[in-house]
N, C-alpha and C positions, 0 to 999 in steps of 0.2 A: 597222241601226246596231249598231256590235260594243257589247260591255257588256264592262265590267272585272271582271277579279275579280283577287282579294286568293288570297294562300294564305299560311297563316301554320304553320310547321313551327316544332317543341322540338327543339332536340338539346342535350342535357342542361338545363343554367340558361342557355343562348345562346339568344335568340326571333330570328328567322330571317323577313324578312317577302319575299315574290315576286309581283312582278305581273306579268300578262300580259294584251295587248292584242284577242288572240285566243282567242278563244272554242273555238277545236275545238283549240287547242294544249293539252297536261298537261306543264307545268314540270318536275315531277316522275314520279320514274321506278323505282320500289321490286322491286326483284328481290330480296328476301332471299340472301344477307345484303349486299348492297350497293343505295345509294340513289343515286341520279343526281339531280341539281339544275340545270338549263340552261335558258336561253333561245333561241327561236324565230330563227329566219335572219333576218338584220338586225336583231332585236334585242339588247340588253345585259342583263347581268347585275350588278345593283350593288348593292355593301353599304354603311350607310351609319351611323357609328356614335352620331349624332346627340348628342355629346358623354358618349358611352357609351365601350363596349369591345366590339371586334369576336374573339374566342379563337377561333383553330383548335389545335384540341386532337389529341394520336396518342397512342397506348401504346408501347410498345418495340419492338410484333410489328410495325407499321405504317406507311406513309411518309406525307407528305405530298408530295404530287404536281402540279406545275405545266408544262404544255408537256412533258410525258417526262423533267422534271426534279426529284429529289429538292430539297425547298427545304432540310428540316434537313440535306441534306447539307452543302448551298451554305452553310448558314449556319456548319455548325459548320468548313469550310473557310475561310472568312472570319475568324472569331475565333480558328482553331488554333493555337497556337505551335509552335514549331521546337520538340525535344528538348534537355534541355541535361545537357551532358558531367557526371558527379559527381567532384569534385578537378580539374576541368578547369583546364588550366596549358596554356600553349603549347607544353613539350616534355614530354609524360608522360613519365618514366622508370618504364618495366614492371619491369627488374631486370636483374643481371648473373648468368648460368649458366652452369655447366660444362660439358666432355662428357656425354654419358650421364646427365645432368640430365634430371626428366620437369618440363616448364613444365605448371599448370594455372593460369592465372588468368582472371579476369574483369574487361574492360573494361564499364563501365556507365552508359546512359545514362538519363534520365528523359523520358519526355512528361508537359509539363502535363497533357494530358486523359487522361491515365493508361491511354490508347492500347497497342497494342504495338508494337516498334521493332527495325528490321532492321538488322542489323551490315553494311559491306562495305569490302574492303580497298580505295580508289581510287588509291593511290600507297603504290608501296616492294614490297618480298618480304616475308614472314617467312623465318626462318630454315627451309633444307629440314628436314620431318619434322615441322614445327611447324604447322597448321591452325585456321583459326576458325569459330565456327559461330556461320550468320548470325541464328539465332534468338536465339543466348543471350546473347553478345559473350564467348562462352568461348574462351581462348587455349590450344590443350592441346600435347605432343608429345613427343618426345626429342629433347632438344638436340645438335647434329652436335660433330664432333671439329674446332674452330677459330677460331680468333680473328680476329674478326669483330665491327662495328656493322650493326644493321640498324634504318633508319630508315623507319616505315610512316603513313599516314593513312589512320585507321577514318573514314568515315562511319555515323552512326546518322540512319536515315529513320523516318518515323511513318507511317501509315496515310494521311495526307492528300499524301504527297511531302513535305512538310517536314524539312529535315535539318541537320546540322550537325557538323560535322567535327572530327577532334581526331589531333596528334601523339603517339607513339611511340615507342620506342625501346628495345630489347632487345641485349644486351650480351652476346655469348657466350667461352667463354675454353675452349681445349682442354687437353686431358689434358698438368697438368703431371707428364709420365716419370720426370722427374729428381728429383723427391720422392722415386725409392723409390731412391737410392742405385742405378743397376743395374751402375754403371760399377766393379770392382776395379781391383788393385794401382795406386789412386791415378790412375785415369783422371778425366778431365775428362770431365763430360755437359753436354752442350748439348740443348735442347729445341728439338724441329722441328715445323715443320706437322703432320707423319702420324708423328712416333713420336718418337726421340732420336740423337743420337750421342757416342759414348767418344771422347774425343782421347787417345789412349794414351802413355804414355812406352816407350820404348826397352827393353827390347828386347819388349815385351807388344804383341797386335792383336787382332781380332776384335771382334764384334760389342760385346763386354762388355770386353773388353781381359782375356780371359781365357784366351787362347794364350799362349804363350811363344814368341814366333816364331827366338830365339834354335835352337831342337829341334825344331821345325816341318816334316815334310818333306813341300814341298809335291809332289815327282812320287809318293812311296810307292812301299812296295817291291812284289813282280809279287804277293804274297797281299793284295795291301789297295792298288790302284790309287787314287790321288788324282785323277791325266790321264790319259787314255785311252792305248792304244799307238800311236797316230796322232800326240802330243803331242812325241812323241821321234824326229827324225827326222837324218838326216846328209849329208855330202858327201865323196864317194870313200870307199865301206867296203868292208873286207873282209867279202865276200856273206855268211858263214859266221855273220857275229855282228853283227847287226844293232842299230839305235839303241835298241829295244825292251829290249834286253840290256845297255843302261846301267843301268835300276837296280839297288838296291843287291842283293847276291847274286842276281844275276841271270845272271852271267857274266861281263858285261862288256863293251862296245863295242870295235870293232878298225876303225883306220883305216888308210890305207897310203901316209901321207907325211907331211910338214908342210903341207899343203893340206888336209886332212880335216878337216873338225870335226863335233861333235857339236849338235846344236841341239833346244834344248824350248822346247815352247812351254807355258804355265803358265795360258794360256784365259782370262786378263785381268789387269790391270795390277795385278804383287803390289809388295811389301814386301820385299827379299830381305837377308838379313843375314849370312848366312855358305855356305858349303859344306864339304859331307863326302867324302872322297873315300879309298880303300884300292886297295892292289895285288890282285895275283894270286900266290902265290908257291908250287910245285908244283916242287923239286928235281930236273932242273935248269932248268923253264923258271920263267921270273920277267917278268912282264907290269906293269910301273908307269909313272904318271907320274910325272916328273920334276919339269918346271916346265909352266904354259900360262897363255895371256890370254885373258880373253872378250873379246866384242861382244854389245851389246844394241839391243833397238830395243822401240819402243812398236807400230809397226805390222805389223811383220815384213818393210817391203821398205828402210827404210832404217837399217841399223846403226851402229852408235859403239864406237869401242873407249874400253875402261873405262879410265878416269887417275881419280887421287886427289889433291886439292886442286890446288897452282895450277903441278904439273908436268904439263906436254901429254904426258908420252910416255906409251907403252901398261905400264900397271902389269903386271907378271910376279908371280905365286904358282905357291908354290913347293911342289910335288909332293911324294909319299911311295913309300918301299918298300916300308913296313908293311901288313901282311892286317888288320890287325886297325884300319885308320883312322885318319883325321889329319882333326883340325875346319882349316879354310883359312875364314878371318874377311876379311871386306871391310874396306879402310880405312874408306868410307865407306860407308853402307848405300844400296842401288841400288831404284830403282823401276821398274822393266818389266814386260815380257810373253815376250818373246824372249829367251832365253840362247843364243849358242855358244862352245862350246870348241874352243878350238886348242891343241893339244900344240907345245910346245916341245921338249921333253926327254924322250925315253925309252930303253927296253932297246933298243938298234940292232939288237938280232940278232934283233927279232920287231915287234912293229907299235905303234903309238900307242894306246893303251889308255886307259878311262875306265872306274872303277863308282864310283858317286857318286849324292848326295843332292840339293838343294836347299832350303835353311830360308829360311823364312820367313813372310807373311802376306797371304792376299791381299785385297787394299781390299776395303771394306765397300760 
């Protein structure tokens, strides 16, 4: 006949009472520093707190253990709350920065259980150059060159997956130029994406409106080239003195009809406002224009001859004899790339002749 026995284990002020029905079973199972407490196959294990109290007790270092599963885990799972945002508003406003602004701030959240809480961007960019870190919910970086919103949602997560979310919003403004004045003689500045621009008055160009484009010479003479010698080129010339030898003391270009002209190309769409142009005069030869009309074009293959206000025909200017130069002023100031010259009028007892400048400015 089996006999009962009772076992009655202390752990700490909890009395802890086991029976078992089997006589060659040990309930208990003491390996320092861990005790095992279980019953027998087919048997139960029951606590019962007979209107008492049943404490399982851990330290910090310790778990409680049921099925492979943490229970204070489960527990404090259970009762966790979400993080909650500080100054939480449905659209934070982080701030408004300039260029070259260093952003450092910090978004902040709290966990009840006083947990720790991971930042992540789930929607939107920051601004490039701008970074967060997900430990700290610190926003740091150099603010880019542009005017721009940029609208983001931080999630903060807790330790348990609990999270909660919150809006954004950083405001960036790029480098106003036009603060420093860059623009002289009474130029207009406009502020642009990536830098500024001068709208200049007549007769000033350039970057700052600090040309004079009135005395401008955009080919330059043969010691201080502007455009290349490929820029200056002609049709029907005397082989001897070629388009190269237009500019100024240079010699001089020689064509050999009324068919000839001389043609520059200026390497992109300038500002033109007037022309310089002088004889040749060596007693007794004498080399000058007379009169001549241009043609222009933006592309180089379709030309226009040059008229002034609301007469069609080809406006003529009018030539010098003088070595020593004569400014020839546009009615209206011309915008191109192409210039040729056609001689009208010259010394008949020698050839069509050109030394000459071009003033002006070319677009920015």
């Amino acid at each position: 006949m089996a006999a009962k026995m009772a076992l009655v284990v202390l752990f700490g002020f909890s009395l802890v009472s086991i029976s078992s029905s089997q006589t060659n079973f040990d309930p208990m199972l003491v390996t320092p520093p861990h005790v095992l407490v279980h019953a027998a196959s087919s048997g139960d294990f029951t606590m019962k707190s007979n209107n008492g109290d049943i404490k399982i007790g851990y330290n910090e270092t310790g778990k409680v253990i049921f099925d492979n599963e943490d229970l204070n885990y489960i527990i404090q799972l259970i009762m966790s709350q979400p993080p909650i945002w500080e100054e939480h508003s449905p659209f934070g406003y982080i701030g408004e920065f300039h260029a070259g602004d260093n952003i450092d701030v910090n978004v902040i959240a709290k966990d009840p259980e006083g947990q720790h809480i991971v930042y992540a961007i789930v929607a939107g960019m920051l601004p490039p150059g701008v970074n967060l870190e997900p430990d700290s919910g610190r926003i740091h970086g150099l603010i880019p060159d542009s005017d721009a919103t940029y609208t983001i949602t931080i999630r903060a997560t807790d330790i348990h997956g609990h999270f909660a979310d919150s809006v954004f919003k950083i405001v960036t403004r790029g480098i106003i130029y036009c603060s420093k004045k860059p623009c002289v003689h009474q130029g207009v500045c406009l502020d642009e994406t990536t830098g500024y621009k001068c709208y200049c008055p007549n007769p000033y160009g350039g970057l700052r409106c600090e040309i004079d484009c009135s005395s401008n010479n955009l080919i330059g003479p043969t010691n201080a080239k502007v455009i290349p010698d490929a820029g200056l080129s002609g049709y029907n010339m005397a082989s001897t003195y070629l388009a190269k030898n237009a500019r100024w003391n240079a010699g001089g270009w020689f064509g050999m009809d009324s068919t000839s002209y001389l043609q520059v190309d200026l390497g992109n769409v300038s500002h033109i406002d007037n022309f310089k142009i002088k004889a040749y005069s060596s007693s007794p030869t004498a080399y000058y224009t007379g009169s001549f009309f241009i043609q222009h074009s933006i592309d180089g293959n379709i030309f226009h001859n040059y008229t002034s206000g609301s007469n069609a025909h080809v406006y003529t200017f009018s030539g010098t004899k003088s070595s020593s130069g004569l400014k020839v002023n546009l009615p209206e100031p011309l915008d191109t790339r192409f210039i040729r010259f056609f001689t009208l009028t010259w010394h008949h007892s020698y050839h069509p002749y050109m030394n000459m400048e071009v003033h002006g400015c070319h677009h920015n």
